[in-house]
N, C-alpha and C positions, 0 to 999 in steps of 0.2 A: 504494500500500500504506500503511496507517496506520505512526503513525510507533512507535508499540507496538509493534506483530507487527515492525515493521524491526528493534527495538534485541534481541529476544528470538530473534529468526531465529538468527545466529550460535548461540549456548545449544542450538537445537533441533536444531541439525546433525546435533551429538554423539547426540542419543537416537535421533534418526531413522537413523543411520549405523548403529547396533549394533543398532536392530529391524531394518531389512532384511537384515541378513548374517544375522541369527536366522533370519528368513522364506528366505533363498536354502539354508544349512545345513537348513532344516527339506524345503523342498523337494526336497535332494538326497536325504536320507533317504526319504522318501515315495516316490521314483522307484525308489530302491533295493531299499524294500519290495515296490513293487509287483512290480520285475522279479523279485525274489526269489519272492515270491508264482505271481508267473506261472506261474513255471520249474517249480513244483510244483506247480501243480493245474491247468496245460496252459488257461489260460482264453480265452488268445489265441493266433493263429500266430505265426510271427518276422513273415512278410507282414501280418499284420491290424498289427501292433504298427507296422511301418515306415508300413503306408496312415494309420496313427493320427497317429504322427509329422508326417506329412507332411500332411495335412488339416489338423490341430493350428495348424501353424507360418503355413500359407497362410491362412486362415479368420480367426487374430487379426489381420491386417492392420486389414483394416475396424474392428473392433470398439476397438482401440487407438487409432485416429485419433479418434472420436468419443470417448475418453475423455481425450484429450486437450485436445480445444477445451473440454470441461466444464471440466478442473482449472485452462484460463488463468481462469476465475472463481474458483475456489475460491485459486489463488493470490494474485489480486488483493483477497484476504479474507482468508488467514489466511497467507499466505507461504509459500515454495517448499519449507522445511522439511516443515514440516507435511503440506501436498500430498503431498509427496515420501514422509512417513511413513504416512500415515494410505491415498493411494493404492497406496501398495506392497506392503501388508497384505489392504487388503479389495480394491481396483482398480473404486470406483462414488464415482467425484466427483458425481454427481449427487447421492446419498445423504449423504457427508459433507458439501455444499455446505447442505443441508436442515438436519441437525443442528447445524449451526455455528450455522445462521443460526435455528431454536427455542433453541437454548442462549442467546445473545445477547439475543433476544426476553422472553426466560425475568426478564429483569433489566430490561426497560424499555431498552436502550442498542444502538444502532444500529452495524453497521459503519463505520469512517474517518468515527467522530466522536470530537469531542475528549475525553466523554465513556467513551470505550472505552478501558477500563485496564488492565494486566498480569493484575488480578485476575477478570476479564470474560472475557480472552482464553485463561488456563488454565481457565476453566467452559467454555469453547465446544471446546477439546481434550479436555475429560473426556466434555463431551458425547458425541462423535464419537467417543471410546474404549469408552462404554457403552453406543453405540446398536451398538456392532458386536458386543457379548456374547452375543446370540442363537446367531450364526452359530456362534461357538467353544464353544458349551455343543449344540449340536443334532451338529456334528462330533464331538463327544464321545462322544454318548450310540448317533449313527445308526450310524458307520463300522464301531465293532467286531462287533455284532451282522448287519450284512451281511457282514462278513466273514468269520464262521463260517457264514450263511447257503451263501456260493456253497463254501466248504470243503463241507458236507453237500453240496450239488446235487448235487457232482461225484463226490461218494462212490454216492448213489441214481441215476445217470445212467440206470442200467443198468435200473432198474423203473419209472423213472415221469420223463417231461420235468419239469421246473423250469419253476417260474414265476418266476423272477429275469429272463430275457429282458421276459418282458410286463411288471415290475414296474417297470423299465429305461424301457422306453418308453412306460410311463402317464407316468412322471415327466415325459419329456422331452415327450410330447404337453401336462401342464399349464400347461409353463414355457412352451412357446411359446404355449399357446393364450391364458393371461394378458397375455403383448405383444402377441399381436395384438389383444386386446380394449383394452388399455392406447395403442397407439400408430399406430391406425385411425382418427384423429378427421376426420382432412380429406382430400381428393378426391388427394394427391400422396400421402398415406400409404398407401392404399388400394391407388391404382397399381403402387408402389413393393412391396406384397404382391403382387400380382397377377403382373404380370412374373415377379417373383422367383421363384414357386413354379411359375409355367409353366417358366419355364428348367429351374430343379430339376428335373423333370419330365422336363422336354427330355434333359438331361443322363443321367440313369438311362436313360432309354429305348434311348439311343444308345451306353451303354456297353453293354447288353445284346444288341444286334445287331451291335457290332463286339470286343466283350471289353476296350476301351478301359479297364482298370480305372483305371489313372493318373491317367483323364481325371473320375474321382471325387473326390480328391484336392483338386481345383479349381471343383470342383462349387461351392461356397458362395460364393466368394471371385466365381466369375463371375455369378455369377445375383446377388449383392448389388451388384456394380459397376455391371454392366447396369440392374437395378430402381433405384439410385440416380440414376443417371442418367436412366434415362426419367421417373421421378419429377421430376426437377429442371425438365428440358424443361416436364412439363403445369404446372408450379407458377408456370413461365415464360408459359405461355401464359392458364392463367388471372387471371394478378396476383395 
């Protein structure tokens, strides 16, 4: 770690310590809301809300691990604080790892050079604070207006289906269809999709012939383990 980001670490604790309890307090609210919400416009079961829970908690394993081994770079760049604040908030070290390092660039001055001053290293935190203002201006603007959205649905239920279901999963068909266009380059990644969405596959099929719902639950968490894995095998095999 540069010996800058060392002496400034300490300093950053403190701001990082009070944005996270902001972000864990904001959280609780949000959860509150929504159950609040729920309670009232009936949008989930208690059962859909626990299978949620419970997919939820199983499913971030993976995804957490991998955003881990990113932040041991981004530590070894701007320091644990930082990581600590900057991933706690958004949670894409790969992301603050990029804007760290154009902010940096932005000045001519390289990470863990001697070059690289107090004054370099607050630009490359303002960076990675301002490249995250899309997300909290778009939350802004999106969340309230679908929230009166699914208020109405539920009110017209009764003359015409809603299209907030389809709206729901155009989104989530773009997001995934985006990674896989994004992280399909080589013959292990490919793999690693393939497997995965046969299992998937696999997995729904056989909840439907035995009613195994639970066995959805684990749906993601198995077919990513498996697909990572055979992935790893052909990547082994080919060199």
């Amino acid at each position: 770690m540069n010996e800058t980001v060392g002496s400034m670490n300490g300093t950053l604790w403190v701001f990082a310590t009070l944005l996270i309890s902001l972000v864990v307090v904001q959280s609780l609210l949000f959860l509150r809301h929504a159950l609040k919400f729920n309670k009232k416009h009936k949008v989930a079961t208690a059962e859909e809300l626990r299978s949620a829970a419970s997919a939820g908690t199983v499913s971030v394993i993976g995804p957490a691990i991998s955003v881990i081994v990113v932040a041991l770079s981004l530590i070894a760049m701007v320091g644990p604080a930082v990581t600590y604040m900057r991933c706690g908030v958004i949670g894409a070290p790969p992301w603050e790892l990029m804007m760290a390092d154009i902010a940096a660039g932005a000045t001519g001055i390289q990470f863990n050079t001697p070059e690289f001053t107090r004054a370099v290293f607050v630009l490359c935190i303002f960076g990675m604070t301002f490249a995250s203002a899309p997300y909290f201006i778009n939350t802004i603007i999106t969340l309230k207006p679908l929230d009166l959205m699914v208020a109405k649905s539920k009110e017209k239920k009764a003359k015409k289906e809603s299209f907030l279901p389809v709206l729901g999963s155009s989104a989530m068909m773009g997001i995934l269809g985006y990674f896989i266009l994004d992280y399909t380059k080589t013959i292990p990644q490919i793999v690693a999709l393939t497997v995965s969405g046969l299992l998937s596959y696999s997995v729904i099929k056989i909840i439907g012939k035995t009613g195994m719902k639970w066995l959805g639950d684990w749906n993601m968490a198995i077919s990513m383990l498996i697909g990572m894995t055979v992935a790893q095998i052909v990547a082994g095999i080919i060199g």
